[in-house]
N, C-alpha and C positions, 0 to 999 in steps of 0.2 A: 504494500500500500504506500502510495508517493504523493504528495501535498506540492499544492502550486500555489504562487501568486497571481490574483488573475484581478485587472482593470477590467474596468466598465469604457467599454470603446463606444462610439456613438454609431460605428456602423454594426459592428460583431456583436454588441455586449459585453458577458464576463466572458472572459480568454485570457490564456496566457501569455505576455508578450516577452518574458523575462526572458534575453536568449545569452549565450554564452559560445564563445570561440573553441572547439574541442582541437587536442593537438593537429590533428589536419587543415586546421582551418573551418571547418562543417560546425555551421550554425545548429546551436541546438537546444530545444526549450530546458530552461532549467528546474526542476523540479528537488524536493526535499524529503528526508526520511522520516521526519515525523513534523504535524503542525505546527510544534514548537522554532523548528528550526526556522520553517519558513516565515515565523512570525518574527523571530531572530532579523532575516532577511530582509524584511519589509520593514521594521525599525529601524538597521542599519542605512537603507536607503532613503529613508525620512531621516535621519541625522544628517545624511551626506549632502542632501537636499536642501534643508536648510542653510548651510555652508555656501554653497552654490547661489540659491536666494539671496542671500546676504550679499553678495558679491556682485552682484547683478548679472549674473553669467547666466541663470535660468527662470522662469516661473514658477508659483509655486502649485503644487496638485493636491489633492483634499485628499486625507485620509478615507474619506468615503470613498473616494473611487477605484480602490484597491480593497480585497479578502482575500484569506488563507481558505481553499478549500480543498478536498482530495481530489487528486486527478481523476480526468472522465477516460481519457484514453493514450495511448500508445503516446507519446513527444514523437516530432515529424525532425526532420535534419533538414536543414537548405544550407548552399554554398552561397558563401557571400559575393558580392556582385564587384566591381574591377575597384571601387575605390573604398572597401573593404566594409560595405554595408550591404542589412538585409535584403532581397530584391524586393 
């Protein structure tokens, strides 16, 4: 059983968008061993966030629009596209 972080996207809804670089390069959803971790996760990325805020380097996003839920299925792989983003 694996625990994701999943946003509230305005076209998808909740989905996971968290991805991560695997040694090949292949994009790939990241996912966590128990809820806890992943809530680990999503507070580490609300601290870094603020950080960032502060700085004027980003926006800030509402903690409502992120949950820890269990995965519904399999993580997909995609290769990253020429200037080392998702396609």
């Amino acid at each position: 059983m694996h625990y994701e972080i999943q946003h509230n996207t305005l076209a998808d809804g909740w989905i996971n968008t968290w991805l991560y670089a695997d040694a090949d390069g292949v994009m790939r959803l990241e996912t966590f061993a128990t809820a806890d971790e992943a809530q680990e996760g999503l507070d580490e990325f609300f601290e870094d966030l603020a950080e960032e805020v502060a700085a004027g380097q980003m926006a800030s996003y509402h903690r409502d629009e992120f949950r820890v839920r269990q995965e519904r299925g399999a993580a997909t792989a995609r290769k990253p596209d020429a200037v080392g983003g998702a396609p």
